[in-house]
MIFI-295417 format. One record per residue: x negated, z, y of N, C-alpha, C, O in turn. Coordinates in nm, 4 decimals. Layout:
<node n_x="X" n_z="Z" n_y="Y" ca_x="X" ca_z="Z" ca_y="Y" c_x="X" c_z="Z" c_y="Y" o_x="X" o_z="Z" o_y="Y"/>
...
This chain:
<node n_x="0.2814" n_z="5.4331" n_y="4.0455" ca_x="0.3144" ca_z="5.3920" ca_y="3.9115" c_x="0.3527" c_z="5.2445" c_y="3.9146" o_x="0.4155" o_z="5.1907" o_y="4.0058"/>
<node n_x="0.2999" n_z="5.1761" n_y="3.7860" ca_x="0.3333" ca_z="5.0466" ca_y="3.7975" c_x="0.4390" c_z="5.0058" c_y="3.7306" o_x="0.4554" o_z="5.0502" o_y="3.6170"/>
<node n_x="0.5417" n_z="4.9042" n_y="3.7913" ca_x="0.6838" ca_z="4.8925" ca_y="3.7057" c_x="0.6294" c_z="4.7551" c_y="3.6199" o_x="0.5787" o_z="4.6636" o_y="3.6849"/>
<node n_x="0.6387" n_z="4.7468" n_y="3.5096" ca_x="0.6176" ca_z="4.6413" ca_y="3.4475" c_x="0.7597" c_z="4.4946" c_y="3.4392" o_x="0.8765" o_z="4.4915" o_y="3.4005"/>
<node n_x="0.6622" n_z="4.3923" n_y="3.5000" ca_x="0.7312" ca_z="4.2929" ca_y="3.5155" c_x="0.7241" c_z="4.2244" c_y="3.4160" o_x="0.6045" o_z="4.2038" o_y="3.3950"/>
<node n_x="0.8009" n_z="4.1646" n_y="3.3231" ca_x="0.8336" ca_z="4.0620" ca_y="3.2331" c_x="0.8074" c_z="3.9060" c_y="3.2848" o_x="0.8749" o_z="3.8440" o_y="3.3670"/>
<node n_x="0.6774" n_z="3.8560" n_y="3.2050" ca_x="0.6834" ca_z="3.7153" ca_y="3.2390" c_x="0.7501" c_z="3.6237" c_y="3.1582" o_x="0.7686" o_z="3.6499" o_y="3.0393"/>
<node n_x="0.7856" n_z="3.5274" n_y="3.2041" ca_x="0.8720" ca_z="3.3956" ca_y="3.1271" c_x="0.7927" c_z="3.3013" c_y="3.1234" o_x="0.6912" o_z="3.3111" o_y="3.1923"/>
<node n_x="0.8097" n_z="3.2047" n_y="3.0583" ca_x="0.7170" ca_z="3.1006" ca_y="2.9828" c_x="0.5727" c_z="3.1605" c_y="2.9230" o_x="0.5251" o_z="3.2715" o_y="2.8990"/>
<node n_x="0.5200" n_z="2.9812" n_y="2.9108" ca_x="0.4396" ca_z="2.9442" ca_y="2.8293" c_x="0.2552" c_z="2.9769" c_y="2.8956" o_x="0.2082" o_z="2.9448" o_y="3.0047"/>
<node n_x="0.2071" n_z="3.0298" n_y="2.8119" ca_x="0.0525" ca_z="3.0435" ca_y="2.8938" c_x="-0.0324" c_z="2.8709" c_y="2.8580" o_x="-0.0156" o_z="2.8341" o_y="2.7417"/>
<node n_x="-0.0936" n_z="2.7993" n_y="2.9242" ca_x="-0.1803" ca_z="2.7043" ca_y="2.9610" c_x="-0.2208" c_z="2.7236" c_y="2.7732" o_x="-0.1431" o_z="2.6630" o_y="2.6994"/>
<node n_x="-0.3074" n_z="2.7839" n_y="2.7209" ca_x="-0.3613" ca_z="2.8082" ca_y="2.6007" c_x="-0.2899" c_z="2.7911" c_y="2.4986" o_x="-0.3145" o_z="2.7253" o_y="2.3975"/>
<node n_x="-0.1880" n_z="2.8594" n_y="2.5295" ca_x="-0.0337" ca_z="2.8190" ca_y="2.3946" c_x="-0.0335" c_z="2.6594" c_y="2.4034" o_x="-0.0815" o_z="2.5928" o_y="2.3116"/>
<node n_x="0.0170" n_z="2.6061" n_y="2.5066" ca_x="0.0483" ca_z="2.4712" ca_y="2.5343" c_x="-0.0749" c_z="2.3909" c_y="2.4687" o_x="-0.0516" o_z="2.2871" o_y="2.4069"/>
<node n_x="-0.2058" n_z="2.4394" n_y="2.4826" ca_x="-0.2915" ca_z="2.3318" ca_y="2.4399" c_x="-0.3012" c_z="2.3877" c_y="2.2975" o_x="-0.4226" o_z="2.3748" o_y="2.2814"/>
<node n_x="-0.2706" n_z="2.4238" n_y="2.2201" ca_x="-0.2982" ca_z="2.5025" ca_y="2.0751" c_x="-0.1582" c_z="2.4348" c_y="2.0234" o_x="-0.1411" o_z="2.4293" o_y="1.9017"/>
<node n_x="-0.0604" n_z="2.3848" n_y="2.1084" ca_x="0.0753" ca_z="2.3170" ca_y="2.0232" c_x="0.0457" c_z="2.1896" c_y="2.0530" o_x="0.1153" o_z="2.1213" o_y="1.9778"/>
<node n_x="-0.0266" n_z="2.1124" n_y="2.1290" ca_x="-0.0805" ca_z="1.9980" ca_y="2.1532" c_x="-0.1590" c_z="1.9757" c_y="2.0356" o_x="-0.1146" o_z="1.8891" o_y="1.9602"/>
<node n_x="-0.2782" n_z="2.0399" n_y="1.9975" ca_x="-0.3478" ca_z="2.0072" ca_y="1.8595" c_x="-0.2884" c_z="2.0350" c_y="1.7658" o_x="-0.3057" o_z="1.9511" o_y="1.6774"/>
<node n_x="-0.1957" n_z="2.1482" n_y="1.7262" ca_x="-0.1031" ca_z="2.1665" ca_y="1.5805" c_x="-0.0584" c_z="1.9860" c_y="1.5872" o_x="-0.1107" o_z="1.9134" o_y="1.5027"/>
<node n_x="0.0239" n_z="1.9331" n_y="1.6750" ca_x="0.1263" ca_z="1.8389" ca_y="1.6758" c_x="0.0348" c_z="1.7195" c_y="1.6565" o_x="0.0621" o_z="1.6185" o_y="1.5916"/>
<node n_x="-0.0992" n_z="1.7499" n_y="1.7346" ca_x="-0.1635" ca_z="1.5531" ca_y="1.7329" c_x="-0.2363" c_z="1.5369" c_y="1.5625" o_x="-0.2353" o_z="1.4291" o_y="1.5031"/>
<node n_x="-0.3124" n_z="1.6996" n_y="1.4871" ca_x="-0.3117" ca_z="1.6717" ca_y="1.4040" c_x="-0.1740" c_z="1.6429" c_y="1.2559" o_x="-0.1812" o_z="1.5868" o_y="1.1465"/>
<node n_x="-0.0745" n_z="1.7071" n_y="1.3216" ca_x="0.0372" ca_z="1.6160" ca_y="1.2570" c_x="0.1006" c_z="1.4979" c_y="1.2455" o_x="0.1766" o_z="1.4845" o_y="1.1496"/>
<node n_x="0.0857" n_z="1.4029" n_y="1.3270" ca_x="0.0817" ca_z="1.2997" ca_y="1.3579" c_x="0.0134" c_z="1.2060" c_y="1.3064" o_x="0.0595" o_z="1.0999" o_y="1.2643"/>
<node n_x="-0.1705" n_z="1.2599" n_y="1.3067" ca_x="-0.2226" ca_z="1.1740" ca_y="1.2582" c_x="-0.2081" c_z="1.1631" c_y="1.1044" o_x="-0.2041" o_z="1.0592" o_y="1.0384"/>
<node n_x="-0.2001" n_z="1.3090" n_y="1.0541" ca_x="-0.1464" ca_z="1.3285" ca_y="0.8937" c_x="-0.0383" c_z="1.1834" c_y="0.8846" o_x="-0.0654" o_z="1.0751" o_y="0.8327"/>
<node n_x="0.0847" n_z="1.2233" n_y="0.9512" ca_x="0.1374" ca_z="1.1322" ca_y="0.9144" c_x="0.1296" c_z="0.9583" c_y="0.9193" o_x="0.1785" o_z="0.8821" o_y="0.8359"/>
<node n_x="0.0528" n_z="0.9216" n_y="1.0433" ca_x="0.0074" ca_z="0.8191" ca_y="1.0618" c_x="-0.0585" c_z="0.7711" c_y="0.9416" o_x="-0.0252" o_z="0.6671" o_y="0.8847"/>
<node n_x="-0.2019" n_z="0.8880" n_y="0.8833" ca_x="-0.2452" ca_z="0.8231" ca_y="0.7612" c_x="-0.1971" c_z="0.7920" c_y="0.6353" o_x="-0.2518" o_z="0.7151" o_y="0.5562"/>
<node n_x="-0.0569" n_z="0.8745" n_y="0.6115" ca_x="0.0575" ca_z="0.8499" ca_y="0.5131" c_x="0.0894" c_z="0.7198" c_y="0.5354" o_x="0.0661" o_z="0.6298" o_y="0.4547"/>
<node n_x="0.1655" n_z="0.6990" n_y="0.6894" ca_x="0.2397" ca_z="0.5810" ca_y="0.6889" c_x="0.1239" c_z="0.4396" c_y="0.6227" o_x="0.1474" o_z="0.3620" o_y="0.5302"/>
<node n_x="0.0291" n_z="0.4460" n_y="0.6903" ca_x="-0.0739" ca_z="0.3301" ca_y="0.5914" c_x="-0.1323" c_z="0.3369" c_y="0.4643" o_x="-0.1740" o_z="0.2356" o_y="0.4081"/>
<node n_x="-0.1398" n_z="0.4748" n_y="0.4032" ca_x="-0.1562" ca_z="0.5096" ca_y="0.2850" c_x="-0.0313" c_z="0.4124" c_y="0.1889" o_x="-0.0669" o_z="0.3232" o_y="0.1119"/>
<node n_x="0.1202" n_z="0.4509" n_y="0.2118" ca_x="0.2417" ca_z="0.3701" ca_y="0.1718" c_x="0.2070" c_z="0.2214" c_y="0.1901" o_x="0.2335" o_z="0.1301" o_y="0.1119"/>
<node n_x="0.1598" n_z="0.2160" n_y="0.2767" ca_x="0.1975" ca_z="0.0336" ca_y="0.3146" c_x="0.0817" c_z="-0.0643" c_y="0.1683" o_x="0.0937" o_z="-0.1689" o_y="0.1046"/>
<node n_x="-0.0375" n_z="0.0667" n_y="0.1769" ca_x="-0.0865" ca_z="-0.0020" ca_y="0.1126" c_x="-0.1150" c_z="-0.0300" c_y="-0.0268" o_x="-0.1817" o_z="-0.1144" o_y="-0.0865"/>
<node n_x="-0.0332" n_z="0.0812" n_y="-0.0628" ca_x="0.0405" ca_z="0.1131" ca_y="-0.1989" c_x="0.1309" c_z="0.0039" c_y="-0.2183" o_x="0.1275" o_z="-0.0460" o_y="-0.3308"/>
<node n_x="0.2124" n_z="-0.0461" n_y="-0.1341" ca_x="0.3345" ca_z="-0.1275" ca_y="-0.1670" c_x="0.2443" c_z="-0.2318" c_y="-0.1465" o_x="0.2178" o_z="-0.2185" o_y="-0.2660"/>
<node n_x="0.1703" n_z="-0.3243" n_y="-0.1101" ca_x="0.0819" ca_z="-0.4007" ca_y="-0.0747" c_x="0.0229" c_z="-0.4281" c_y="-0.2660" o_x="0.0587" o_z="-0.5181" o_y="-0.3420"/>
<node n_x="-0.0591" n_z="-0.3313" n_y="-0.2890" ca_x="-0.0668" ca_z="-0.3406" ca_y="-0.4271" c_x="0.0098" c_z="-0.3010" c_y="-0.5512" o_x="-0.0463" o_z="-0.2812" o_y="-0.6590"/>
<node n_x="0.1533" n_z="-0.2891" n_y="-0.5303" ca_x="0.2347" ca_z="-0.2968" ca_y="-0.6078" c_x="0.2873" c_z="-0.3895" c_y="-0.6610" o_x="0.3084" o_z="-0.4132" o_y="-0.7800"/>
<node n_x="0.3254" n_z="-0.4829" n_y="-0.5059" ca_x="0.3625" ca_z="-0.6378" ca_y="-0.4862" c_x="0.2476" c_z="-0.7472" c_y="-0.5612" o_x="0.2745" o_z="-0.8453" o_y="-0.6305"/>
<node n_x="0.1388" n_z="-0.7051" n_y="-0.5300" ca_x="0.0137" ca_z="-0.7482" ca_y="-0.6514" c_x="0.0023" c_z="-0.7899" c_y="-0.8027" o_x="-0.0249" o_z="-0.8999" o_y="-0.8508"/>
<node n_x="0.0360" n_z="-0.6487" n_y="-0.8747" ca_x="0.0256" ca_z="-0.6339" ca_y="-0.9985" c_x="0.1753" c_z="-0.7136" c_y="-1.0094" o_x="0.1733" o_z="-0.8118" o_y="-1.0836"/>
<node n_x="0.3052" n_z="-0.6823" n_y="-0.9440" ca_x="0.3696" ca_z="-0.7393" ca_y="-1.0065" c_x="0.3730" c_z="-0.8676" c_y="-1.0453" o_x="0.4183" o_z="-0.9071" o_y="-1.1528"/>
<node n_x="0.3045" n_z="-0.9645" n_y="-0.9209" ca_x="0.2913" ca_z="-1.0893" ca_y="-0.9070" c_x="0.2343" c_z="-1.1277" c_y="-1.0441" o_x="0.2970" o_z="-1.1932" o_y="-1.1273"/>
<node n_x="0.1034" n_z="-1.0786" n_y="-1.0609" ca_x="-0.0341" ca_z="-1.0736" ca_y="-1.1902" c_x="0.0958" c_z="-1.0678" c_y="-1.3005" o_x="0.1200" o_z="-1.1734" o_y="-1.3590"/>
<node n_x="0.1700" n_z="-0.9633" n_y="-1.3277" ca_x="0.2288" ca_z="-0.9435" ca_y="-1.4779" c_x="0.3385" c_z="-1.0586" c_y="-1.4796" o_x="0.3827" o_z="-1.1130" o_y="-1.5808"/>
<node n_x="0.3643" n_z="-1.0778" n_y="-1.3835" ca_x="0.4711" ca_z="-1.2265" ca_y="-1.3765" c_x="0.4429" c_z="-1.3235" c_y="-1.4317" o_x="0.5222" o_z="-1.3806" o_y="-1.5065"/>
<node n_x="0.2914" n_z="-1.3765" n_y="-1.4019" ca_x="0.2642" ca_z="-1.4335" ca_y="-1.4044" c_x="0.1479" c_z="-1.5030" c_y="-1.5535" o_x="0.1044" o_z="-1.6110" o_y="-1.5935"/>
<node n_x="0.1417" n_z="-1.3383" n_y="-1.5935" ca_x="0.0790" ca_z="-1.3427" ca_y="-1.7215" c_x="0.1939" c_z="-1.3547" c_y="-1.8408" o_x="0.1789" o_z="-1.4068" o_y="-1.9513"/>
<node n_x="0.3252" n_z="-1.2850" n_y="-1.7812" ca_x="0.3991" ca_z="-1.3217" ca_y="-1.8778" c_x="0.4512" c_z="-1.4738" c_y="-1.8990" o_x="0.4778" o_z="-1.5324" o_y="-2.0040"/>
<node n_x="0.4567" n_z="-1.5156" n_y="-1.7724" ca_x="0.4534" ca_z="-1.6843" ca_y="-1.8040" c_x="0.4096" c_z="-1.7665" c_y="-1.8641" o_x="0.4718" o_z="-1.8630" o_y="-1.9087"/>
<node n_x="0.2868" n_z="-1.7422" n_y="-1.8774" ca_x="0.1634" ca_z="-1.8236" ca_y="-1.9398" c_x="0.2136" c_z="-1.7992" c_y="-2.0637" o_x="0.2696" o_z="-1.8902" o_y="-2.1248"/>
<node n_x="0.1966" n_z="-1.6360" n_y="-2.1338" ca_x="0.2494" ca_z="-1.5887" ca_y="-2.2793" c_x="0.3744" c_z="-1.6450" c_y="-2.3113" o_x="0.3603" o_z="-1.6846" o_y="-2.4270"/>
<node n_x="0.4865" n_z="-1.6704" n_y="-2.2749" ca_x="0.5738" ca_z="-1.8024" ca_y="-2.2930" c_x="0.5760" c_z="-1.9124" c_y="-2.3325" o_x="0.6452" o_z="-1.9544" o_y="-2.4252"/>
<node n_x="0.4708" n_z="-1.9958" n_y="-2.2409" ca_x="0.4535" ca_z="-2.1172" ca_y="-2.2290" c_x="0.3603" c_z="-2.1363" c_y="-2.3578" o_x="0.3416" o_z="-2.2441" o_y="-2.4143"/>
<node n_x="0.3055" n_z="-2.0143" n_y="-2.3941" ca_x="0.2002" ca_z="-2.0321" ca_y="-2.4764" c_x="0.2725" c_z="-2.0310" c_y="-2.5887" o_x="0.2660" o_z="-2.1265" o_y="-2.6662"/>
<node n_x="0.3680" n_z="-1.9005" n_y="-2.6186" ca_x="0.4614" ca_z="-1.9036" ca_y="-2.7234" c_x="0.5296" c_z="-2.0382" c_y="-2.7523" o_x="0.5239" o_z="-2.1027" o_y="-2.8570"/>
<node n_x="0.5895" n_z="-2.0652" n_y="-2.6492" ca_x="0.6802" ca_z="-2.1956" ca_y="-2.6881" c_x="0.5798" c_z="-2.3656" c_y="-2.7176" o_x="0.6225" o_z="-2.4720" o_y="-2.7625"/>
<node n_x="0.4420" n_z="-2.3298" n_y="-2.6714" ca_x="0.3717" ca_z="-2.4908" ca_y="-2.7254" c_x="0.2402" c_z="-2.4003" c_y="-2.8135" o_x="0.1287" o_z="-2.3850" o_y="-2.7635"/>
<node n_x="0.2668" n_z="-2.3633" n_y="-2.9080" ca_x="0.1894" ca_z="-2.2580" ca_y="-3.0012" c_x="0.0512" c_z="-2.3742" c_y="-3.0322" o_x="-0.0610" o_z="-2.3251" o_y="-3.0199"/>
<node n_x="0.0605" n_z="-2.5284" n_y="-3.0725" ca_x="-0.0212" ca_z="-2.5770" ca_y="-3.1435" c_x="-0.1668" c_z="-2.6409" c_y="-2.9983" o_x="-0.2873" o_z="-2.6629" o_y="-3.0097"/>
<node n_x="-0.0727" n_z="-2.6491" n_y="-2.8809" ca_x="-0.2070" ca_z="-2.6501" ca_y="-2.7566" c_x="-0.2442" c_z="-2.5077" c_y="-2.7205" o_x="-0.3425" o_z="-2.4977" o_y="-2.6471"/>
<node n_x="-0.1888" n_z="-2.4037" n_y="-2.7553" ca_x="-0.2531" ca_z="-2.2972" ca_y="-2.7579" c_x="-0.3563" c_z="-2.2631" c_y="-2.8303" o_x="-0.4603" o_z="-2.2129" o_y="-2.7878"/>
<node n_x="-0.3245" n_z="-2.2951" n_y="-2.9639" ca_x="-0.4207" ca_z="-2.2863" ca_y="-3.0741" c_x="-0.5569" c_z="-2.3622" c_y="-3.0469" o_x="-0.6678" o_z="-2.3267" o_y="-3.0866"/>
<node n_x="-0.5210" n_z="-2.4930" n_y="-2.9582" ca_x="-0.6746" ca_z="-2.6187" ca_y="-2.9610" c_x="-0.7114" c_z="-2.5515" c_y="-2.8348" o_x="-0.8298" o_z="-2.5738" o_y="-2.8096"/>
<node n_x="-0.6400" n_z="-2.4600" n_y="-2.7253" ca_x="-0.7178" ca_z="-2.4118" ca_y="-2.6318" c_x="-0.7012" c_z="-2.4752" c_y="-2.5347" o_x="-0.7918" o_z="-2.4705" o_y="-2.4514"/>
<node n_x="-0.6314" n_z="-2.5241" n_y="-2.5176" ca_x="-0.5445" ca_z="-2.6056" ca_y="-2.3543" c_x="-0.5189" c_z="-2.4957" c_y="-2.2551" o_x="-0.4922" o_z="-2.5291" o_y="-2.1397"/>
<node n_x="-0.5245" n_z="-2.3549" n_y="-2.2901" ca_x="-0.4204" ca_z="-2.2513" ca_y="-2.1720" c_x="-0.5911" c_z="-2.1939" c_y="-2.1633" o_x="-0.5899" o_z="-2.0713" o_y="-2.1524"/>
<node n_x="-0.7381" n_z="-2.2519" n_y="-2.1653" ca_x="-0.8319" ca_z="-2.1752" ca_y="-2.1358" c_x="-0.8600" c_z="-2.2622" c_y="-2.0191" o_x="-0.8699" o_z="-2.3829" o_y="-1.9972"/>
<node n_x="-0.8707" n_z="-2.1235" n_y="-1.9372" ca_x="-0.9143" ca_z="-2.1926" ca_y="-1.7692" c_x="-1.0622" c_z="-2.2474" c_y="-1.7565" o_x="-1.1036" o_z="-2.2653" o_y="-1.8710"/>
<node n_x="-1.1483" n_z="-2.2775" n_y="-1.6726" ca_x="-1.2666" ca_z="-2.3435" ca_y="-1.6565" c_x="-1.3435" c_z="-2.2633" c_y="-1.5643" o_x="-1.3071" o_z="-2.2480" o_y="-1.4477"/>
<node n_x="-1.4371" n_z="-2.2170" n_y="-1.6067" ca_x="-1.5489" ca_z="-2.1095" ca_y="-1.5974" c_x="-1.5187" c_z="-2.0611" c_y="-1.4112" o_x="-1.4782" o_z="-1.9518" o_y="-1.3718"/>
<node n_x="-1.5468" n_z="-2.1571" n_y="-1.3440" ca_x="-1.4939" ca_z="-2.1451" ca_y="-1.1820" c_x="-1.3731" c_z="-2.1250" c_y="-1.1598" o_x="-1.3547" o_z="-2.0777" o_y="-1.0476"/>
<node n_x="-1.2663" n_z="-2.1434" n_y="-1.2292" ca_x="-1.1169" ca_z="-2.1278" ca_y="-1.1595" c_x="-1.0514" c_z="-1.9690" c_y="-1.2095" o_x="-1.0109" o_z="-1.9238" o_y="-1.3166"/>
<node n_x="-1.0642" n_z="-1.9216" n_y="-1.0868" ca_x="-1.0192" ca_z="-1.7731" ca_y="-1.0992" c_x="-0.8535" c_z="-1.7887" c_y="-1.0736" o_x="-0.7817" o_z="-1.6890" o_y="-1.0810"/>
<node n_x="-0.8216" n_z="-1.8659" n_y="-1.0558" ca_x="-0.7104" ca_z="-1.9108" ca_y="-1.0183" c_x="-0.6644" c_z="-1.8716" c_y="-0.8599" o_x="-0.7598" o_z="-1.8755" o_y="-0.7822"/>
<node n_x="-0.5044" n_z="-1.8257" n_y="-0.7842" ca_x="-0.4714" ca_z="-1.8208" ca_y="-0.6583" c_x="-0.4349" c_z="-1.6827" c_y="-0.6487" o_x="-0.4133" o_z="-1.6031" o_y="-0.7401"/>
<node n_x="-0.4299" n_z="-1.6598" n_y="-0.4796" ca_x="-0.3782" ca_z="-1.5138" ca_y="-0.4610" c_x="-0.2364" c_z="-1.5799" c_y="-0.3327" o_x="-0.1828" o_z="-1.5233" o_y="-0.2374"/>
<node n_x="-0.2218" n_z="-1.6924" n_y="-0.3800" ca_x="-0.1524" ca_z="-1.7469" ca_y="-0.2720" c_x="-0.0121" c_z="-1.7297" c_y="-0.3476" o_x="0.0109" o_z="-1.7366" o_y="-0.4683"/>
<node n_x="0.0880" n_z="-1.7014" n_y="-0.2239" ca_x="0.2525" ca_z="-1.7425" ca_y="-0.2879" c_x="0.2558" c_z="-1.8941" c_y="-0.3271" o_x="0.1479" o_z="-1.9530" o_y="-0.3203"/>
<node n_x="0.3906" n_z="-1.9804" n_y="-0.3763" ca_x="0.3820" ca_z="-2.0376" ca_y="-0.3930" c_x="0.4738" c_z="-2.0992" c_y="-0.3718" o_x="0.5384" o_z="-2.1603" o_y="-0.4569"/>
<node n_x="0.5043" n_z="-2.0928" n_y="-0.2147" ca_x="0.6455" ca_z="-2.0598" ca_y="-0.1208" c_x="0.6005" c_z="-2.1831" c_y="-0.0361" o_x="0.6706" o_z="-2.2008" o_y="0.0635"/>
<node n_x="0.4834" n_z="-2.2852" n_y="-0.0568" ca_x="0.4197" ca_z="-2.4186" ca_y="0.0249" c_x="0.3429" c_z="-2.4167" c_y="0.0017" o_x="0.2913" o_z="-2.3319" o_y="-0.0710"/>
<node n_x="0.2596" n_z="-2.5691" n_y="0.0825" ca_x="0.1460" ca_z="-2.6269" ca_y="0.0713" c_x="0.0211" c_z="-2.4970" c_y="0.0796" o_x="-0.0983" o_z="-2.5256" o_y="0.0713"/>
């Protein structure tokens, strides 16, 4: 008769089956973490853009009569900058 022995630990197969649960979690999260970055990336964007449109609408408000003759219309090529304006 056979006495049954109780094994302890992990079988080779478990170990590699918690290796792929974990690396595809990882990468999940990896693609989050750059998913965020690049969300905040174009957040920082638009805000810049509405800043900057509200400025103009100001400037425009407050000199109403070069608005009117068309002084605040840009020139067919100037898309204007994507640059700060933190230097040269």
């Amino acid at each position: 008769m056979r006495i049954a022995t109780r094994k302890r630990g992990f079988s080779l197969i478990e170990i590699l089956i918690t290796l792929v649960v974990l690396s595809v979690g990882l990468l999940g999260l990896a693609a989050l973490h750059a998913e965020g970055l690049r969300s905040g990336r174009s957040a920082c964007l638009r805000t810049k853009a509405v800043n900057l449109a509200s400025d103009m609408a100001d400037r425009m408000r407050s000199n109403r009569p070069a608005a009117l003759a068309g002084n605040y219309v840009n020139a067919a090529g100037d898309h204007g900058s994507n640059k700060d304006n933190n230097g040269p």
